[in-house]
C-alpha positions in Angstrom: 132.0 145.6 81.7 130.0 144.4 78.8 128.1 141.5 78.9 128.5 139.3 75.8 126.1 138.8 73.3 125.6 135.0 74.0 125.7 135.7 77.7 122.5 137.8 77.6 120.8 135.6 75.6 120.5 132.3 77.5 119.9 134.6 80.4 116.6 136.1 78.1 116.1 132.7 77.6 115.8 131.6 80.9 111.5 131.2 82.3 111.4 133.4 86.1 108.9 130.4 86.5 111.2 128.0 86.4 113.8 129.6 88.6 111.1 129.9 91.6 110.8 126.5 91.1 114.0 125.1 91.4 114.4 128.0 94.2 111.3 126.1 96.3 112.9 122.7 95.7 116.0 123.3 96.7 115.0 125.4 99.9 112.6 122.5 100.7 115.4 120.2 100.4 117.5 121.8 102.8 114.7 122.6 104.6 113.7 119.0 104.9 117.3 117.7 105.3 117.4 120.1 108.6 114.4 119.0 110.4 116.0 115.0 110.0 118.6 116.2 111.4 116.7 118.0 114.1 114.2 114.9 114.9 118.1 112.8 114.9 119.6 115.4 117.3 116.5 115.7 119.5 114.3 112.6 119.1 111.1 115.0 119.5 109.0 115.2 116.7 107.3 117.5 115.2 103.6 116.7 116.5 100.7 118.8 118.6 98.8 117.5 121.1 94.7 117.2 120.4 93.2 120.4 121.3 91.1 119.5 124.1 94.7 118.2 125.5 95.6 121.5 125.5 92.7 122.8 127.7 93.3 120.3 129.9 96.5 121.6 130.3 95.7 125.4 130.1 92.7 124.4 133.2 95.7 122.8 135.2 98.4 125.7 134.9 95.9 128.5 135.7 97.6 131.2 134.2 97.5 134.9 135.0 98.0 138.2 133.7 102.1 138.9 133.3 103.5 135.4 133.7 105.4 134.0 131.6 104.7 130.6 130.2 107.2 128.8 128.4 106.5 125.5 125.6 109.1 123.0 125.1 109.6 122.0 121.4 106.5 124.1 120.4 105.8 122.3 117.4 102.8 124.8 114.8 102.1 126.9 118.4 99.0 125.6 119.1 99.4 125.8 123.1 101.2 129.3 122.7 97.9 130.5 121.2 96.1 129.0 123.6 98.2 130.2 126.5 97.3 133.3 125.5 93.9 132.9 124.4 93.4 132.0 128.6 95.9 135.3 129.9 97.6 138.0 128.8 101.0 135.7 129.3 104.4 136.0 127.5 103.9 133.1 125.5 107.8 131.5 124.7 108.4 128.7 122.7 111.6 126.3 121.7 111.8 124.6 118.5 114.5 123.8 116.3 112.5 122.2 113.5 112.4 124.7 110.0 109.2 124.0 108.9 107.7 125.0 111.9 109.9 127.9 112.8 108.6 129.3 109.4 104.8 129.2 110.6 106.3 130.6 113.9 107.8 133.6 112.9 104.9 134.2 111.0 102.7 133.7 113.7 104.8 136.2 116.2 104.4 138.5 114.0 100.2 138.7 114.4 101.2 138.5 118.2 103.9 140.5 119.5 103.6 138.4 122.8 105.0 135.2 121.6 108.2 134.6 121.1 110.1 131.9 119.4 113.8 130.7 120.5 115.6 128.8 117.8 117.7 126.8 120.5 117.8 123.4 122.5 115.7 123.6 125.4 118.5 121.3 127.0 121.0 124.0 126.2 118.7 127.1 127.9 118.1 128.7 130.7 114.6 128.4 132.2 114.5 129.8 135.4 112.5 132.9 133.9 109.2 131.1 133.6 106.4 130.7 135.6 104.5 128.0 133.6 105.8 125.5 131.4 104.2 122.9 129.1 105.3 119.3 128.0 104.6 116.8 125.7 107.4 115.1 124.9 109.2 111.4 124.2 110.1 109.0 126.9 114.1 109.3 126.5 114.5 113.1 127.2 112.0 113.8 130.3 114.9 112.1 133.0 117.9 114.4 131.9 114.7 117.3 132.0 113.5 116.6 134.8 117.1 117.0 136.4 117.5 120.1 134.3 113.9 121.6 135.7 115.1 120.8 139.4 118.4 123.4 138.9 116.5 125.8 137.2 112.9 126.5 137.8 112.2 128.6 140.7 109.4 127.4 143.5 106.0 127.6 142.7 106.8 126.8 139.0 104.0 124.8 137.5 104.8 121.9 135.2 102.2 119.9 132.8 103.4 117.0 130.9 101.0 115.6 128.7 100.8 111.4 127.8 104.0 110.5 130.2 104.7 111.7 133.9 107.9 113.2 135.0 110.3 110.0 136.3 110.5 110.2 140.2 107.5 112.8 140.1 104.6 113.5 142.2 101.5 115.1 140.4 99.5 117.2 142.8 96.5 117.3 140.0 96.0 115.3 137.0 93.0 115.3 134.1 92.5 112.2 131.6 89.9 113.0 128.1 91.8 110.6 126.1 95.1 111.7 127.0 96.2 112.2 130.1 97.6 115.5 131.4 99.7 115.8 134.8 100.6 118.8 136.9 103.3 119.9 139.5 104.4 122.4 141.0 108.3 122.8 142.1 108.3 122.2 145.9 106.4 120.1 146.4 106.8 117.8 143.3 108.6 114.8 145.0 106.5 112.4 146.8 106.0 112.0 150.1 107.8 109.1 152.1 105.5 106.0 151.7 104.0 107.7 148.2 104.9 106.3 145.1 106.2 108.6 141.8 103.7 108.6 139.1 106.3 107.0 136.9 106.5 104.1 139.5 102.3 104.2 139.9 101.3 103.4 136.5 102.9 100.9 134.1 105.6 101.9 131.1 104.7 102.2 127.8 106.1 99.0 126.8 104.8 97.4 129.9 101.4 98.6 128.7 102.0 97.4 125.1 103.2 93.6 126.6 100.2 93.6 128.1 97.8 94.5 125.7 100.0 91.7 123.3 99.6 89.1 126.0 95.4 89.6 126.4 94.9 89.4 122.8 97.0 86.3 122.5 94.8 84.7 125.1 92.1 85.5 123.7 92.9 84.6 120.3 94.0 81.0 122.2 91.1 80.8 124.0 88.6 81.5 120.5 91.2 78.8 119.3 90.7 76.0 122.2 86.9 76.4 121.9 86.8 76.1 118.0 88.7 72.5 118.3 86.1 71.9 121.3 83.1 72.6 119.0 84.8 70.7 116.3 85.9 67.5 118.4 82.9 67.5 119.9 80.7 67.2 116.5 83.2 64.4 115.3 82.5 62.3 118.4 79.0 63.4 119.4 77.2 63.3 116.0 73.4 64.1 115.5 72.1 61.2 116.6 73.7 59.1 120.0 75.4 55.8 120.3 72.0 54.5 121.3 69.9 55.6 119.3 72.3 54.4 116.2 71.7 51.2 117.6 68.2 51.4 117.4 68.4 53.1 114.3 70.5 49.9 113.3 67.9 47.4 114.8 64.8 49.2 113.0 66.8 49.1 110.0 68.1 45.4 110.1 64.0 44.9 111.1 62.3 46.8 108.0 64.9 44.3 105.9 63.7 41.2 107.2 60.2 42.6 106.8 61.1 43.4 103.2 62.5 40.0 102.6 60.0 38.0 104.6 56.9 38.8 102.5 59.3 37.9 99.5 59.7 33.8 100.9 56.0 33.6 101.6 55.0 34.6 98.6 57.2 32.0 96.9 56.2 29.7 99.4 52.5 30.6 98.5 53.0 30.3 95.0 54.6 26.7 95.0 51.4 25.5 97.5 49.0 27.2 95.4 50.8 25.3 92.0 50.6 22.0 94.1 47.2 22.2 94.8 46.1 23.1 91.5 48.1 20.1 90.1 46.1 17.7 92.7 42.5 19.4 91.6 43.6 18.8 88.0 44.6 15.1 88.9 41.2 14.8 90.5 39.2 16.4 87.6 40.9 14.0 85.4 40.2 11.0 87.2 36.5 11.8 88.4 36.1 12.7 84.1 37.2 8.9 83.5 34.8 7.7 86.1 32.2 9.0 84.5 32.8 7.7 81.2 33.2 4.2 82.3 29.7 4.1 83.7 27.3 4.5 80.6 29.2 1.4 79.1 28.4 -0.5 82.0 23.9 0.3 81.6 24.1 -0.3 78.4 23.0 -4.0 78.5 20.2 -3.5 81.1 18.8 -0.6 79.0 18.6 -3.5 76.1 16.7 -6.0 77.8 14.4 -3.0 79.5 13.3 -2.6 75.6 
């Protein structure tokens, strides 16, 4: 069949560029529209635990040559490596997110020991293993721990990492920021008298109530003590009642000695005016005296002559 002229042109025309792109966007799009509907389905995230979490974990389960360790919802398979970085173990993880079973596959591939299963854990059968790692949400560990009871052998070890297994007893546990739990099957119930771990420590949201509730008394107690401060500078000021007062009296004083010295110096001044007004009155008088007498010694100075 021949292909028409037109036909082959637009398909000359078309950049192989181009087509890898729109390839890449729609893969991601799928891609990314399967791992919401993974998180949805499951509830776990994709999300690995700090790596000194996963030595924690790796010291607790003590693996050894041949066993078969198993990591539920493996997110990048950081513990597989590790797993078998610390034995020679069959390293076997469940995921159903694409993204990471993309960098899985890849990674199996460099190591022909792990293995990746893209199933449910809830749906599989996990009696094979003799090590399995946790680090999961709050809603799926009591339907898993249930599941774990049926199927995991005795002897099985069990890590959890950040929450313990509802109605649980750890027989070791290790804390460096987060806090890593172990059991074994057998003897993972606790004994009469003995509390779960779940039961031992507080919830997450009890936690998180808590935490609310101390940094709202604080922030009321900071509160109380800034009105305190405040009140107390309105009714206390710098200087006390008392001293006011005195302030008030030395005040009222210094006027009075301001004014005073103003009414004697008035009073001064009209004395001084009276008293000059009486010398001149005297001057004038005395003068008239002595103008009178020369009249009278005129005749006896005549008859002298």
């Amino acid at each position: 069949m021949k292909i028409p002229e037109s036909v082959q042109q637009n398909l000359s025309s078309f950049d192989p560029l181009l087509v890898i792109l729109i390839g890449a966007a729609v893969g991601f799009t799928i891609a990314f529209i399967m791992a919401i509907w993974t998180l949805k389905r499951t509830g776990v995230p994709v999300y690995s635990a700090a790596p000194w979490t996963v030595r924690m974990a790796m010291t607790l389960l003590d693996l050894k040559a041949g066993e078969r360790f198993c990591d539920l919802c493996c997110g990048l398979g950081r513990t597989l490596r590790s797993a078998r970085r610390k034995a020679d173990v069959i390293a076997v993880g469940y995921e159903l997110n694409p993204f990471a079973i993309l960098y899985l596959w890849a990674l199996g591939i460099t190591d022909w020991k792990i293995h990746i299963r893209l199933r449910d854990f809830r749906k599989a059968d996990l009696s094979e293993f003799d090590a399995v790692y946790l680090y999961l949400v709050p809603h799926v560990l009591p339907g898993l721990a249930e599941q774990l009871e049926k199927q995991l052998k005795p002897g099985t070890r069990v890590v959890s990492v950040d929450l313990p297994m509802p109605g649980w007893k750890s027989v070791n546990s290790m804390e460096q920021g987060q806090k890593v739990w172990l059991y074994i099957m057998g003897r993972h119930l606790p004994a009469p008298g003995e509390l779960p771990d779940s039961e031992a420590l507080p919830d997450v949201q009890t936690m998180f109530n808590r935490m609310m509730s101390e940094a709202e008394n604080s922030e009321r107690s900071r509160g109380e003590q800034q009105q305190k401060d405040s009140d107390g500078g309105e009714k206390n000021p710098s200087k006390t009642p008392s001293e006011s007062a005195s302030t008030e009296q030395k005040d009222a004083a210094s006027s009075e000695g301001l004014a005073m010295p103003a009414e004697a110096k008035e009073k001064e001044g009209g004395e001084g005016q009276a008293a000059a007004e009486k010398s001149a009155s005297e001057l004038a008088s005395q003068s008239a005296a002595v103008s009178e007498q020369p009249a009278a010694a005129s005749p006896e100075s005549g008859v002298s002559e």
